[in-house]
C-alpha positions as protocol buffer text, in pm:
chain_id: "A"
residue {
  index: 1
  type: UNK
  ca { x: 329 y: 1883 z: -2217 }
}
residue {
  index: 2
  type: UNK
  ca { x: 180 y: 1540 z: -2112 }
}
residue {
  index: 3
  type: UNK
  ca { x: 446 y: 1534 z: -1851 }
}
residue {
  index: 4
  type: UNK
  ca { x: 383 y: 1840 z: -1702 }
}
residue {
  index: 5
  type: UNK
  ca { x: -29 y: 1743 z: -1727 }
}
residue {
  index: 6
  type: UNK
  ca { x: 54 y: 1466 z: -1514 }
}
residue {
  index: 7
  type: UNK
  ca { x: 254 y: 1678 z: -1268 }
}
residue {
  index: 8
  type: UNK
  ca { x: -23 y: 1855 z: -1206 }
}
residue {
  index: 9
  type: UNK
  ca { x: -273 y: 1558 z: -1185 }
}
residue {
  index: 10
  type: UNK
  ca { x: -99 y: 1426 z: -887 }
}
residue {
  index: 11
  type: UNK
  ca { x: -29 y: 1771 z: -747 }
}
residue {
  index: 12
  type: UNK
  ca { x: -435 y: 1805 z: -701 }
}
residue {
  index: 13
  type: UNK
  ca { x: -498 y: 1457 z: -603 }
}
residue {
  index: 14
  type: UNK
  ca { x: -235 y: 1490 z: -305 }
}
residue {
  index: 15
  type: UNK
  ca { x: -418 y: 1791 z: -252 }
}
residue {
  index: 16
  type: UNK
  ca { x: -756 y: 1653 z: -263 }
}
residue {
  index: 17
  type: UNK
  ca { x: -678 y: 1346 z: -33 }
}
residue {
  index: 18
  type: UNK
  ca { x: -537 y: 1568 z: 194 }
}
residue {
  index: 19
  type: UNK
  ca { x: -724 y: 1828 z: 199 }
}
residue {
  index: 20
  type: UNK
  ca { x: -757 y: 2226 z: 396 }
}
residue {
  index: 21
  type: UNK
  ca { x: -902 y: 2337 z: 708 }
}
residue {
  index: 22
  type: UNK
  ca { x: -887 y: 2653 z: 892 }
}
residue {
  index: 23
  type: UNK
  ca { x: -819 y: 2593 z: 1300 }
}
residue {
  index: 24
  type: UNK
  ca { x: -1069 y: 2771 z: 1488 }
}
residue {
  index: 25
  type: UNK
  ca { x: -1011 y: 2944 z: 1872 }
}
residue {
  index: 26
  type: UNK
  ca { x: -1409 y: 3014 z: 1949 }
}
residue {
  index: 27
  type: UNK
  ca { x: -1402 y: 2792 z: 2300 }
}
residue {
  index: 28
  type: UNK
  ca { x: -1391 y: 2888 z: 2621 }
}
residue {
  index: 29
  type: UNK
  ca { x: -1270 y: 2669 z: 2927 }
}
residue {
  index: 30
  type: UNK
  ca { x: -1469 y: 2680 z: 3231 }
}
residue {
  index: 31
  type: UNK
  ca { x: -1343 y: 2744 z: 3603 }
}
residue {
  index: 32
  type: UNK
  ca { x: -1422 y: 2517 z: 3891 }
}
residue {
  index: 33
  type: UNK
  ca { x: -1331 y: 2436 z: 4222 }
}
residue {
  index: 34
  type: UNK
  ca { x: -1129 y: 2120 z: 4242 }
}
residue {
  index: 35
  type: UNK
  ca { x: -1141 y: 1901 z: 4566 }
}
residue {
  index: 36
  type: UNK
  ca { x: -1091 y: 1521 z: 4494 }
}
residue {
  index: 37
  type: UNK
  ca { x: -1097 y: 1256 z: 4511 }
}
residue {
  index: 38
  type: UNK
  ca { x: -1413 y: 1257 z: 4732 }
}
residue {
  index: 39
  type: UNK
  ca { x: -1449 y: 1188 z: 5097 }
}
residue {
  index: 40
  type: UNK
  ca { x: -1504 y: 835 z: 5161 }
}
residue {
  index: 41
  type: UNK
  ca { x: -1340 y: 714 z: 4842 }
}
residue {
  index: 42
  type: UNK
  ca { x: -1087 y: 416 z: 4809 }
}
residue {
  index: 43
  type: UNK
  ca { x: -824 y: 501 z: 4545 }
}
residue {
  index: 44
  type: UNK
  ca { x: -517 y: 380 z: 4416 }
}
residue {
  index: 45
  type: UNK
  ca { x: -263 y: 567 z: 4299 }
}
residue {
  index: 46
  type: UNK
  ca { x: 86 y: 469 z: 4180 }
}
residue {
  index: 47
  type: UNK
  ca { x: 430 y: 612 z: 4227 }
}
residue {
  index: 48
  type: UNK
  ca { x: 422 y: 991 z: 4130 }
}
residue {
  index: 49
  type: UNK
  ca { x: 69 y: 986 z: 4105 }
}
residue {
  index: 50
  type: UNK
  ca { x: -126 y: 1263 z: 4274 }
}
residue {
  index: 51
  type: UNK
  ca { x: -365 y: 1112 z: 4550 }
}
residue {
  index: 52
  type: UNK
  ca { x: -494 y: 1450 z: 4679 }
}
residue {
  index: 53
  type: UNK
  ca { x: -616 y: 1737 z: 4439 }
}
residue {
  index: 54
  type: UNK
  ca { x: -769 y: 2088 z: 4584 }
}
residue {
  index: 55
  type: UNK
  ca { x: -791 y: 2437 z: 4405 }
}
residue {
  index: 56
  type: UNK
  ca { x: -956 y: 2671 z: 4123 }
}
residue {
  index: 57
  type: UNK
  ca { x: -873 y: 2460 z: 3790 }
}
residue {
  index: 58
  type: UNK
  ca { x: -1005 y: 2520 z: 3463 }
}
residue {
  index: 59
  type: UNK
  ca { x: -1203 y: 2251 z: 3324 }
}
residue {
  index: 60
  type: UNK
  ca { x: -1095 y: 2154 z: 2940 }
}
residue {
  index: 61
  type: UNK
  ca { x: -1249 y: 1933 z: 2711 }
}
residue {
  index: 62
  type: UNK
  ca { x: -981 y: 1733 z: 2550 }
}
residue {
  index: 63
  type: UNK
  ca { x: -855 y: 1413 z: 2366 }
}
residue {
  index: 64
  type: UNK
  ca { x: -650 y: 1185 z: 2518 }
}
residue {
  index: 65
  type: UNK
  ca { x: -449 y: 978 z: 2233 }
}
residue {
  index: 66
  type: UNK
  ca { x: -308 y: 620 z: 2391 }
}
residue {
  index: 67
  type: UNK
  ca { x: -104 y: 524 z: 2094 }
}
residue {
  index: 68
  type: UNK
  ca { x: 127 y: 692 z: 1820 }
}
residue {
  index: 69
  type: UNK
  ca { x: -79 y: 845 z: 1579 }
}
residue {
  index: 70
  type: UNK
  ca { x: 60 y: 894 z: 1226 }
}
residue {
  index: 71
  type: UNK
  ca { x: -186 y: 1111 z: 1044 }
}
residue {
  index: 72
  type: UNK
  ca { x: 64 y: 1154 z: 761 }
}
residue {
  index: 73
  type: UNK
  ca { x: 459 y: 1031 z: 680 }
}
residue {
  index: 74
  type: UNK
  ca { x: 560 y: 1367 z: 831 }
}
residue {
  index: 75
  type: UNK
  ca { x: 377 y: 1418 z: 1139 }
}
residue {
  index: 76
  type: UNK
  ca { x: 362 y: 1193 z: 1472 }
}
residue {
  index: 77
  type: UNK
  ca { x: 99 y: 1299 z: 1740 }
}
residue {
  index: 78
  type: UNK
  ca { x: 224 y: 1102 z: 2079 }
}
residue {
  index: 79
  type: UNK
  ca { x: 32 y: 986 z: 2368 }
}
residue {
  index: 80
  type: UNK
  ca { x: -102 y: 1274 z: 2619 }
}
residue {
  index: 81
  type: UNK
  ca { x: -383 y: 1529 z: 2649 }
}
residue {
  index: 82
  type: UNK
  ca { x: -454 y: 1758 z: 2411 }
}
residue {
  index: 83
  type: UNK
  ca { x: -695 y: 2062 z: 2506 }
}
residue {
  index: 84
  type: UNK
  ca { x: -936 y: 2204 z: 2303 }
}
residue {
  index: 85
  type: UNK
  ca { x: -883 y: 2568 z: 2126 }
}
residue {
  index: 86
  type: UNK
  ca { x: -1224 y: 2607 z: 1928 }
}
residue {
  index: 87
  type: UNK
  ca { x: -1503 y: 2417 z: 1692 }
}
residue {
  index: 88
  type: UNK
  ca { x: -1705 y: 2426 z: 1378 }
}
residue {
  index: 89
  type: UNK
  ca { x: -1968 y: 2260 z: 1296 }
}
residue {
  index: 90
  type: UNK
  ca { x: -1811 y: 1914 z: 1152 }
}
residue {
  index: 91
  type: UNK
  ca { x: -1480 y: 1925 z: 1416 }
}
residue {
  index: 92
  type: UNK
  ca { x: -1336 y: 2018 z: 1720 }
}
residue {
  index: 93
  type: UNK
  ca { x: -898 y: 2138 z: 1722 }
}
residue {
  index: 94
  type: UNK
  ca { x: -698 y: 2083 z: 1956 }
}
residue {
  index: 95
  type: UNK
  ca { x: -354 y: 2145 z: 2147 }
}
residue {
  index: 96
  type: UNK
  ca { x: -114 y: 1990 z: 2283 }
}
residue {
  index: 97
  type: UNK
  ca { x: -184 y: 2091 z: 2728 }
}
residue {
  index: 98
  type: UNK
  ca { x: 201 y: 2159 z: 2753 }
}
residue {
  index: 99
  type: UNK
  ca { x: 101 y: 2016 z: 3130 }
}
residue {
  index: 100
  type: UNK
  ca { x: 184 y: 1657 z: 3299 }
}
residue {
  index: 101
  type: UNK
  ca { x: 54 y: 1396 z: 3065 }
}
residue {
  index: 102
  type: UNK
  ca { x: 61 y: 1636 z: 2782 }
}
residue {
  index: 103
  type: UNK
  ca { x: 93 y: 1491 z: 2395 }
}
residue {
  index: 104
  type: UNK
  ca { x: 304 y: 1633 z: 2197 }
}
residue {
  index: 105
  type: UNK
  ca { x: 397 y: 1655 z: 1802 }
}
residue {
  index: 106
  type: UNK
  ca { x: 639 y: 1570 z: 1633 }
}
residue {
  index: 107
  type: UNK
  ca { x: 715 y: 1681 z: 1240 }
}
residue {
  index: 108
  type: UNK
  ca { x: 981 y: 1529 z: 988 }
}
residue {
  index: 109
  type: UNK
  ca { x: 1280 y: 1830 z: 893 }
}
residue {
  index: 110
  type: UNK
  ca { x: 1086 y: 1857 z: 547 }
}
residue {
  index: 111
  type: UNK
  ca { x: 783 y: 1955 z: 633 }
}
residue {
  index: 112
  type: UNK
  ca { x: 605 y: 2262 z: 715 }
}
residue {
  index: 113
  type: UNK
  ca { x: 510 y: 2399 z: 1128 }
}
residue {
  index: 114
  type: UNK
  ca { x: 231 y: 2245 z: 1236 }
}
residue {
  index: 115
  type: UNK
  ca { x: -105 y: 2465 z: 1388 }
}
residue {
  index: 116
  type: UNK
  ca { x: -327 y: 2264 z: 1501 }
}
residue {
  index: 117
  type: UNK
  ca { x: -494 y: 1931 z: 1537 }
}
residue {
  index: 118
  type: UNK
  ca { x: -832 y: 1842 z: 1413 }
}
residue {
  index: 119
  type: UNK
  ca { x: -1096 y: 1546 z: 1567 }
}
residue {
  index: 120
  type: UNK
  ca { x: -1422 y: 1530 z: 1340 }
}
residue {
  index: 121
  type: UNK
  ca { x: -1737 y: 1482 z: 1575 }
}
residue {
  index: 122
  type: UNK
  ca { x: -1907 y: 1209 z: 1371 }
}
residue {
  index: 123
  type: UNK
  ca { x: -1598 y: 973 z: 1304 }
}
residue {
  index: 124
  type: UNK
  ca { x: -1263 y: 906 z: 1437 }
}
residue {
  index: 125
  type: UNK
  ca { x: -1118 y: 1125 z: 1182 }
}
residue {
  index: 126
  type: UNK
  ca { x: -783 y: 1306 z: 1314 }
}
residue {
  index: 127
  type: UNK
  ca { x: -568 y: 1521 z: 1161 }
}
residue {
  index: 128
  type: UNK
  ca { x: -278 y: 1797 z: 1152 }
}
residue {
  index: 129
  type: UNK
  ca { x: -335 y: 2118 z: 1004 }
}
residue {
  index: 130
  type: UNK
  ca { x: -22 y: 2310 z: 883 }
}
residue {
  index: 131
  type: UNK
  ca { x: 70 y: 2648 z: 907 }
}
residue {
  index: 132
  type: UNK
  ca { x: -51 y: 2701 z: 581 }
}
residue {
  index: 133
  type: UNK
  ca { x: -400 y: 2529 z: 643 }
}
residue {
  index: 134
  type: UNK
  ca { x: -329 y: 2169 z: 503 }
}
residue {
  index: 135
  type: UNK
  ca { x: -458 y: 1892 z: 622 }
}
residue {
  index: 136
  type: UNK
  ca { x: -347 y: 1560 z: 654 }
}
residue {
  index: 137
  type: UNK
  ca { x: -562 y: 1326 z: 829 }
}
residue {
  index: 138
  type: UNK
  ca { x: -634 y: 923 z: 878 }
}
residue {
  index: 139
  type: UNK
  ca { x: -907 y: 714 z: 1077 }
}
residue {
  index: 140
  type: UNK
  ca { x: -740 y: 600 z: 1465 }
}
residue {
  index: 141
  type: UNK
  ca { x: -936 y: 412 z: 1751 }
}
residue {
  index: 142
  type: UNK
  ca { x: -636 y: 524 z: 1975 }
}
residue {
  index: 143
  type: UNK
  ca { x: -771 y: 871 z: 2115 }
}
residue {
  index: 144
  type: UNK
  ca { x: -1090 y: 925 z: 2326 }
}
residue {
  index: 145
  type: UNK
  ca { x: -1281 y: 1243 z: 2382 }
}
residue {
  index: 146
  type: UNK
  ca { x: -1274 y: 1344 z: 2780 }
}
residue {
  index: 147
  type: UNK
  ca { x: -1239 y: 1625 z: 2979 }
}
residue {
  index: 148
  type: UNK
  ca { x: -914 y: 1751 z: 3216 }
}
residue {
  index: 149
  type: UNK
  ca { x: -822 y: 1982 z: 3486 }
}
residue {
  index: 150
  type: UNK
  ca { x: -568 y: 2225 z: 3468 }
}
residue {
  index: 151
  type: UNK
  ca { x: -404 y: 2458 z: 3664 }
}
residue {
  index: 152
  type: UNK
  ca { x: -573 y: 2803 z: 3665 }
}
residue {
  index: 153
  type: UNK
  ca { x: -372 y: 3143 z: 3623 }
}
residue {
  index: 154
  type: UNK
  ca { x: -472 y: 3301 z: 3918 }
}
residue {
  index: 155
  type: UNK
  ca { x: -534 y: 3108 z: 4230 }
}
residue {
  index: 156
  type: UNK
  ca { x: -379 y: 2842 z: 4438 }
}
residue {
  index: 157
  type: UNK
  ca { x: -382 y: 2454 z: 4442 }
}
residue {
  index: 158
  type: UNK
  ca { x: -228 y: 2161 z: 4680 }
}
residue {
  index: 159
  type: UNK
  ca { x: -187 y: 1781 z: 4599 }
}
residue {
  index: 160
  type: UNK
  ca { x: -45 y: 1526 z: 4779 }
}
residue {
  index: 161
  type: UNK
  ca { x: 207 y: 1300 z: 4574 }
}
residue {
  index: 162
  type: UNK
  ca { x: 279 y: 911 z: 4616 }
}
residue {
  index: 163
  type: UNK
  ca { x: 669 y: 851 z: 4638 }
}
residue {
  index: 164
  type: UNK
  ca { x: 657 y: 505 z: 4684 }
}
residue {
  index: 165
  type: UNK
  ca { x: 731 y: 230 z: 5020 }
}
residue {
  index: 166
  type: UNK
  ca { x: 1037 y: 155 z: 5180 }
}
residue {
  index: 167
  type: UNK
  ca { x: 1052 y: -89 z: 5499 }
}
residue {
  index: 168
  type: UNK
  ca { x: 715 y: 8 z: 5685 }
}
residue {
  index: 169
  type: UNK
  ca { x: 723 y: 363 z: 5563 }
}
residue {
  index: 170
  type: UNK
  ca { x: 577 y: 522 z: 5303 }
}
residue {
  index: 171
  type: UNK
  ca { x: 647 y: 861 z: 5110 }
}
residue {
  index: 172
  type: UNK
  ca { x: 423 y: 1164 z: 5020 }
}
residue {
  index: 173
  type: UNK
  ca { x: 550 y: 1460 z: 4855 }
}
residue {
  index: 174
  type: UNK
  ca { x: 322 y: 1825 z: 4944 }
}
residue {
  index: 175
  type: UNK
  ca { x: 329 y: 2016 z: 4655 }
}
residue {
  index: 176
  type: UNK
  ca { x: 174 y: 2410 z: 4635 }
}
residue {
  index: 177
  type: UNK
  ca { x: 120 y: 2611 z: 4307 }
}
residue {
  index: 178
  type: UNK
  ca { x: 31 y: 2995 z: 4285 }
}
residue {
  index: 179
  type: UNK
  ca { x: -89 y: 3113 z: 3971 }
}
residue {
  index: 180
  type: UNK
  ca { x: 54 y: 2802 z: 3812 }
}
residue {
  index: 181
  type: UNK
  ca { x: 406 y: 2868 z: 3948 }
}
residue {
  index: 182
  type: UNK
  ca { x: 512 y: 2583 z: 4197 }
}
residue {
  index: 183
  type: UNK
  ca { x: 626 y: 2731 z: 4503 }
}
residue {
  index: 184
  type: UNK
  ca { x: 905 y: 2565 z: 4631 }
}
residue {
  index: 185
  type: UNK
  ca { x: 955 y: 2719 z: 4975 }
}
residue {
  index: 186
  type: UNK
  ca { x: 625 y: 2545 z: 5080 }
}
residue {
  index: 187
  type: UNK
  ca { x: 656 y: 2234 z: 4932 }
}
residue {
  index: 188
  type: UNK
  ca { x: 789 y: 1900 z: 5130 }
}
residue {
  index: 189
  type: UNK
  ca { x: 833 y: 1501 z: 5143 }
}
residue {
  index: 190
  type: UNK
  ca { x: 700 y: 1333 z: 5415 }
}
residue {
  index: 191
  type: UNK
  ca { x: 824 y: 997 z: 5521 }
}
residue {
  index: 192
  type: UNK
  ca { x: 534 y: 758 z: 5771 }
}
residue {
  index: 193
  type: UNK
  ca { x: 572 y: 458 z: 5972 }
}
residue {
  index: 194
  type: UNK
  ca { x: 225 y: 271 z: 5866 }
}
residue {
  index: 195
  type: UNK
  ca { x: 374 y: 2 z: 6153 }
}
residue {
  index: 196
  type: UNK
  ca { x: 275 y: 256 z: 6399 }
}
residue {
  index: 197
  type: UNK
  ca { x: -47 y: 412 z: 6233 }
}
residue {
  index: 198
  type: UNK
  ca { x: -291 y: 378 z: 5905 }
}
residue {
  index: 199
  type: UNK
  ca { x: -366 y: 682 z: 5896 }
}
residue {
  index: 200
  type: UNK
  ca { x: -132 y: 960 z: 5735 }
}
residue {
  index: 201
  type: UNK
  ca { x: -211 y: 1312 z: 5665 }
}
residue {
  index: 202
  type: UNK
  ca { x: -63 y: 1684 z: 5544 }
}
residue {
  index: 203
  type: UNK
  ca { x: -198 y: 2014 z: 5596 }
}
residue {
  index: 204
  type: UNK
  ca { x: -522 y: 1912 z: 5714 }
}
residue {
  index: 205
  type: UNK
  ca { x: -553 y: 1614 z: 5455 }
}
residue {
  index: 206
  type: UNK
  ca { x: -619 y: 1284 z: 5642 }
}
residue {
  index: 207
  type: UNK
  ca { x: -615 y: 932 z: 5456 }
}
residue {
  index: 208
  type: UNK
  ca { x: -617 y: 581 z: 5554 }
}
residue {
  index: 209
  type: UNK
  ca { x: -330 y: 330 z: 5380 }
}
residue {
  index: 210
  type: UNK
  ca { x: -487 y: 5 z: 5322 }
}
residue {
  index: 211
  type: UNK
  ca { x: -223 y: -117 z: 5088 }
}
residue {
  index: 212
  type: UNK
  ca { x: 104 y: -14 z: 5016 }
}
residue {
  index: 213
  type: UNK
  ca { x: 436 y: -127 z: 4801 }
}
residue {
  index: 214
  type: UNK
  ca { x: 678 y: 52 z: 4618 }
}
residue {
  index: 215
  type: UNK
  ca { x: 470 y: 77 z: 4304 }
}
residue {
  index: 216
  type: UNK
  ca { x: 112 y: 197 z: 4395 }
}
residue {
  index: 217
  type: UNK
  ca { x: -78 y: 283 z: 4731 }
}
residue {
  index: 218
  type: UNK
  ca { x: -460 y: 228 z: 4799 }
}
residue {
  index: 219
  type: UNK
  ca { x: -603 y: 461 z: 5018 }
}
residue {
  index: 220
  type: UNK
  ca { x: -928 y: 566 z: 5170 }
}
residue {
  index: 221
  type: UNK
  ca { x: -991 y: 979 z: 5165 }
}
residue {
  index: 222
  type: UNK
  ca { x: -1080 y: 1082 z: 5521 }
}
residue {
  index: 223
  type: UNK
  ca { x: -1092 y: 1451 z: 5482 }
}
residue {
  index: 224
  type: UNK
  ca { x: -923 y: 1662 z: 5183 }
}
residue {
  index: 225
  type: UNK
  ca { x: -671 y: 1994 z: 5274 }
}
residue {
  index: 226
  type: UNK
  ca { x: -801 y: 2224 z: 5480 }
}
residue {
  index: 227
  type: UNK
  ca { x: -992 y: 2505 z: 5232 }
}
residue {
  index: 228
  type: UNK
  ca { x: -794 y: 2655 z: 4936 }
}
residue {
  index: 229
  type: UNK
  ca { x: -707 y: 3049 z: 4938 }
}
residue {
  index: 230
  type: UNK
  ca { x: -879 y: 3196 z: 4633 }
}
């Protein structure tokens, strides 16, 4: 009997320490016209970095975790964005964006799915809610509240890519995206010689190199694409 008491016991403390929470999916994302960075602005972008950005996106809050979060043994939230799904009034949940520079989470074979993650708005309280509504959560400085951009369902975007230096030329890869779907027949690398000009541009685009290796570029935005289709 006293054996089975204390079974118990420590059942409803785990419980208690960890907790229940029911995600919520009450938020809605908002949709904006995306042209940066802005004209006149000197930017630096590294290798595979976009240095041109035009289209409809949909504007998400988010969190953006820097470090390996453990909230429990059994689940590890990595680096990335994670987009916002709905709120109460003590928390926001969360995501993963499934996008470039999305997080992702990992679980350990044992344990249940995962559903969602939780950020408290007063503390830097995370945590990851099961399939069955547990929580387990711990206190991280290594995730910031911010907003990002991604691709909306039903339109048409263009950015301009940084591939890197080679010799006096530099490489920019033209990517397109319809409805989210890359479109492949449209998009290119361009290779040019900044020995012969500064200036290097792509479907209207227009942007002045003043630095360049094989790691990053910095560059001053002389005119974005010509206007995105709708």
């Amino acid at each position: 009997m006293k054996r089975t008491t204390r079974i118990i016991t420590v059942v409803l403390s785990l419980f208690l320490i960890v907790g229940c929470a029911t995600p919520k999916q009450n938020y809605m994302p908002e949709a904006t016209n995306i042209s940066e960075p802005p004209i006149g602005s000197i930017n630096t972008a590294f290798v595979g970095d976009e240095m041109l950005k035009q289209g409809r996106f949909i504007k998400w809050d988010a969190i953006y975790i820097s470090e390996i979060i453990k909230p429990t043994w059994s689940y590890t939230l990595f680096p990335g964005y994670y987009i916002k799904q709905g709120e109460d009034t003590e928390s926001s949940f969360y995501l993963p964006s499934n996008e470039a520079g999305s997080g992702r989470v990992e679980k350990k074979a044992v344990s249940d799915n995962w559903k969602s993650i939780q950020v408290y708005n007063s503390e830097n309280k995370i945590c990851v809610i099961t399939v069955y509504h547990v929580a387990g959560c711990t206190n991280s400085n290594a995730f910031e509240r911010t907003t990002t951009h991604l691709r909306s369902r039903n339109s048409f975007q263009q950015t301009l890519i940084y591939s890197g230096r080679f010799g006096n030329k530099v490489n920019v890869g033209y990517r397109e995206f319809s409805s989210s779907v890359a479109r492949p027949a449209f998009n290119n690398d361009v290779e040019y010689d900044i020995s012969v000009s500064n200036h290097i541009g792509y479907k209207g685009s227009k942007l002045q190199v003043l630095e360049a290796t094989n790691e990053h570029i910095k560059y001053k935005v002389i005119k974005n694409f010509n206007r995105a289709v709708e």
